[in-house]
C-alpha positions, 0 to 999 in steps of 0.5 A: 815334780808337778807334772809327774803328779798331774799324769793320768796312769793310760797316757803314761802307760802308752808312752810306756808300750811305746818302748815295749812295741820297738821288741815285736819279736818278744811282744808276738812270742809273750803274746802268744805264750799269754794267750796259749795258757789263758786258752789251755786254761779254758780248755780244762774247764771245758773238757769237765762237761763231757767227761762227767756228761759222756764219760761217768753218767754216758755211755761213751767210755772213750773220753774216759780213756782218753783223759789222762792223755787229755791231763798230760797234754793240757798241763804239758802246753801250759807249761810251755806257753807260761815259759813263753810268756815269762822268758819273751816279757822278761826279754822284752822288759829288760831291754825297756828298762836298758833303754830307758836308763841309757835315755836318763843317763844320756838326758842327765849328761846334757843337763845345765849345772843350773838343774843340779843345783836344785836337785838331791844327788840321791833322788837322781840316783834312786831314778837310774836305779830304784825307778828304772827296776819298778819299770821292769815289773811294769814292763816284763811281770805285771803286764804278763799278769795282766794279758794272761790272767785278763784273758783267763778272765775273758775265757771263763766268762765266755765259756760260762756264757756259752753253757748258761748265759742265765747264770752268767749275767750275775758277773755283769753285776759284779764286774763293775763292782769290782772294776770301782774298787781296783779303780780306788785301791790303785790311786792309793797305790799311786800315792803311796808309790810316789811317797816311796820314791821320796823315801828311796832318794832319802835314803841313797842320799843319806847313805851317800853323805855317810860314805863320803864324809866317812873321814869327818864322821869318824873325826868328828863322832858323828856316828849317832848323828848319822845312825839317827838320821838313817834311821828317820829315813829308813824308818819313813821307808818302812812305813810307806811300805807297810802302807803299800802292804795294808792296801795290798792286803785289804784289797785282794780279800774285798775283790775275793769277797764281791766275786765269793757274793757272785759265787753264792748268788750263782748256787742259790739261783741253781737251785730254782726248779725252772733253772735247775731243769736246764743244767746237767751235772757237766753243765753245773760243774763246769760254771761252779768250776769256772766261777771258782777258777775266776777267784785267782785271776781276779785275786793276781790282777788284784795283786799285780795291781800293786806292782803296775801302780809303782811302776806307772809312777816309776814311769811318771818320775822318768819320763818327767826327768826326760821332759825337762829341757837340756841344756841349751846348745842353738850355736851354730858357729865352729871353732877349730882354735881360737886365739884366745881373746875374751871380753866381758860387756856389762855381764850380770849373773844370779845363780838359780838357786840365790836371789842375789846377783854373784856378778854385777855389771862386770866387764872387762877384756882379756887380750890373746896370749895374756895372763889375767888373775882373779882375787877377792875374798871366798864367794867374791865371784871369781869362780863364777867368771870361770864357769860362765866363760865355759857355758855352765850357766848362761847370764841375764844381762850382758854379752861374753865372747870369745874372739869377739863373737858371743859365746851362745853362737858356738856351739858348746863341744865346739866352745868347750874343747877351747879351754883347759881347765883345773878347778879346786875340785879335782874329780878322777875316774875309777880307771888307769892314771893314764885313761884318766890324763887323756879322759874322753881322748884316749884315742887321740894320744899315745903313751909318750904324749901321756907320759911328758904331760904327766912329767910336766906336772911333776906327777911321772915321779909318783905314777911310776912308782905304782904297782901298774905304773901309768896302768894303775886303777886308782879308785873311785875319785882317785881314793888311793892318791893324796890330794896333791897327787890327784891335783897333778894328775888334774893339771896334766890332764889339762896340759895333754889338751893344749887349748889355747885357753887355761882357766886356773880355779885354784890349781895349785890349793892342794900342793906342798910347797915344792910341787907347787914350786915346780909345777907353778914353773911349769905354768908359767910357760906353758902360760906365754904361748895361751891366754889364762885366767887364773883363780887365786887365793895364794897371791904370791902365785899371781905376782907375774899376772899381766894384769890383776882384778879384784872383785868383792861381791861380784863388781871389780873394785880394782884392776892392775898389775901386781906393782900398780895395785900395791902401790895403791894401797887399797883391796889387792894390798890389804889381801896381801896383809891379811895373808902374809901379816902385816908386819911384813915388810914389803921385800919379803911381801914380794918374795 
């Protein structure tokens, strides 16, 4: 997206602290630790002064022997406070990170159809996993690093300016050297963390294709193609990943060499005689020391560099996804149960992702308590009437209502819980039959009412002839069902809701030709008490259709009910003929 390109590093990172400081607890105590190691850190190389000064070249012999009781303390409080920081940040990291894939999640839910339409499956997946894990470096690891080792940096220089602030201003030189190369490094790092982030999402989708359509890869010998088309992505991968190690590694030995140029200016600046005169042996092995000791904070912050860059651009990728707008819900009207009246004026429709209208000036009206067929060619419309009645995309021009009041002016749980719907398309959840019958409403419905649903739609034969009957785990998209049985099981979880609106989007496509026999008994009574709109390529289901409209390309050619349109001998009559030959003589046509 532009805007997760167009973002600065510190924006996105405060809006990232903003997660981190709703856990003070695990903030203070990772603070604390942080800053407990940098100090005992400090207190070592301090602690060298007056055992060389006192101790070996002194006459006090006491520090001697208190040393190693000194070594045991100091090693024994750093391993408390790197503990500290590393348990409080990784508390305080994995809690950011729950939340923030609980906010994408939540976020991709109240999303419009529209939004999906023009996004890749896996580049939303690679956000919810892949992204989400970059944050949690960002959250927990790197910003340890990068507190603990920045203070050790802080210390080292003050207690270097503390014993010979002379010596020390050679590092004033240095650091704004060495700020502009990780400066430069990390726009690098930024670039190729976003290019990574396309090369995850690449590979999530194509490993998704591969699985879902494992059936036609295996029919069709697919194997090479796909092997080759993973192995264009998976190859990307690598090389943007070696990028990141080229950078990686380029940029850790540069900063060490700056800070070993200070290094080697402080030792020659040492030697001069007017220098030299004010150091003692302490004095001089605690700034060699502390210079040395600079070497690793500056090489871990260096490296960290790396990780906190992909984790800002993980942060950038999220947050530009929790910016984009929801889906639009400003009704304000509810709705307990409508009668069930629906109006079409004037309705034009264009998917977001074609330039040419799917709907054109279309209008009709559907009275409470009346069933109405739509048929037409494949991409006709018919579908789409469907989908615009239940909101999943708003029109352009034109009004739809609902009990003669705009749909907008409901709101959507309010609009939505009105209409029971089956489409061609069936989806069901890894879990029990009986969860997925009553999905979302579980605690509305007892067994019983479960069961008799489920017996309408024919599917209590075969449910009960499961391992765990109605308890039964049927698999990620009901993998374990036939295609007709997961149809059923579609049809009875719209049965069990009672709306009084039935939308039909091909409910029986899937069926054999007894099943839907008796399951298309079933919905012509269930039918007489509800309005329905019926989607139909079988036209011999919508023969009792109370009234039938044709649509081609998105306008209504043809309106009427089954006698009145054959009779016509137009569109509806030369669908019939294409479908059941036309040979056919017009009794066995109306069978």
């Amino acid at each position: 997206m532009q805007q997760e390109t167009s973002q600065e590093s510190w924006p996105v990172f405060k809006r990232l602290l903003g997660y981190v400081r709703d856990r003070k607890l695990g903030l203070v105590g990772g603070i604390i630790g942080m800053l407990g190691y940098a100090a005992v850190d400090t207190t070592f190389v301090y602690s060298i002064k007056p055992l060389i000064d006192q101790g070996l070249n002194g006459n006090d012999s006491t520090v001697l022997k208190w040393m190693p009781f000194f070594v045991l303390g100091i090693v024994a409080l750093r391993g408390c406070a790197a503990f500290l920081s590393n348990y409080c940040m990784a508390w305080v990291g994995n809690h950011v990170v729950m939340r923030l894939q609980q906010q994408v999640f939540s976020h991709l839910m109240a999303m419009p159809m529209s939004f999906f339409d023009r996004q890749n499956t896996g580049n939303l997946l690679s956000k919810v996993t892949y992204d989400a894990g970059q944050v949690s470096s960002a959250a927990s690891s790197t910003l340890v690093s990068l507190v603990r080792e920045g203070a050790t940096v802080i210390g080292l220089l003050g207690l270097m300016f503390w014993h010979s602030w002379q010596l020390s201003v050679i590092f004033l030189v240095v650091g704004p050297v060495v700020g502009i190369l990780i400066g430069l490094i990390s726009r690098r790092f930024r670039k190729i963390s976003r290019h990574i982030q396309q090369a995850v999402g690449d590979i999530t989708t194509s490993t998704e294709q591969m699985l879902k359509g494992h059936k036609e890869v295996l029919m069709f010998g697919g194997q090479q193609v796909e092997d080759k088309r993973f192995f264009r992505v998976s190859n990307r991968m690598r090389q943007q990943t070696m990028k990141m190690v080229a950078a990686d590694a380029i940029g850790s030995p540069i900063v060490q060499m700056v800070a070993s140029v200070a290094l080697a200016v402080f030792l020659y600046v040492a030697t001069i005689d007017s220098v030299k005169a004010t150091l003692t042996a302490g004095t001089f092995t605690v700034m060699v020391t502390s210079m040395m000791m600079l070497l690793k904070p500056l090489k871990s912050l260096t490296d960290v560099n790396n990780q906190f860059q992909r984790g800002i651009t993980a942060c950038q990728s999220l947050f530009g996804l929790l910016d984009s707008t929801p889906e639009e819900d400003s009704g304000t009207r509810t709705l307990e149960r409508a009668r069930g009246e629906i109006e079409f004026r004037n309705v034009t429709f264009t998917y977001p992702t074609k330039e040419t209208p799917a709907l054109h000036n279309v209008s009709f009206k559907v009275e409470a308590g009346r069933s109405v067929a739509l048929v037409g060619r494949s991409g006709s419309g018919k579908s789409t009437i469907a989908s615009l009645l239940t909101r999943f995309y708003d029109i352009e021009q034109g009004e739809i209502l609902l009990d003669g009041v705009n749909i907008r002016e409901y709101k959507l749980s309010e609009l939505r819980k009105q209409y029971a719907l089956v489409s061609q398309h069936v989806h069901l959840f890894n879990d029990s039959v009986a969860n997925n019958i009553a999905y979302a409403a579980e605690d509305r419905y007892s067994r019983d009412e479960i069961q008799h649903a489920a017996r309408i739609a024919h599917a209590d034969e075969f449910v009960r002839k499961m391992p765990d009957g109605y308890d039964t785990v049927i698999g990620e998209n009901g993998a374990s069902l036939s295609g007709g049985q997961r149809q059923r099981i579609a049809i009875a979880r719209a049965l069990l809701r009672d709306a009084p609106v039935l939308l039909l989007d091909e409910a029986t496509s899937a069926l054999d030709t007894e099943s839907e026999r008796h399951i298309q008994a079933a919905i012509d009574e269930l039918c007489k008490a509800r309005t329905s709109l019926v989607i139909a390529h079988r036209l011999s289901t919508i023969e009792k259709a109370d009234e039938i409209l044709v649509i081609d390309e998105g306008h209504i050619v043809e309106r009427g009910n089954h006698s009145e349109l054959m009779s016509q001998q137009g569109t509806y009559a030369q669908l019939r003929a294409i479908q059941f030959g036309a040979s056919q003589p017009a009794a066995s046509q109306q069978a």
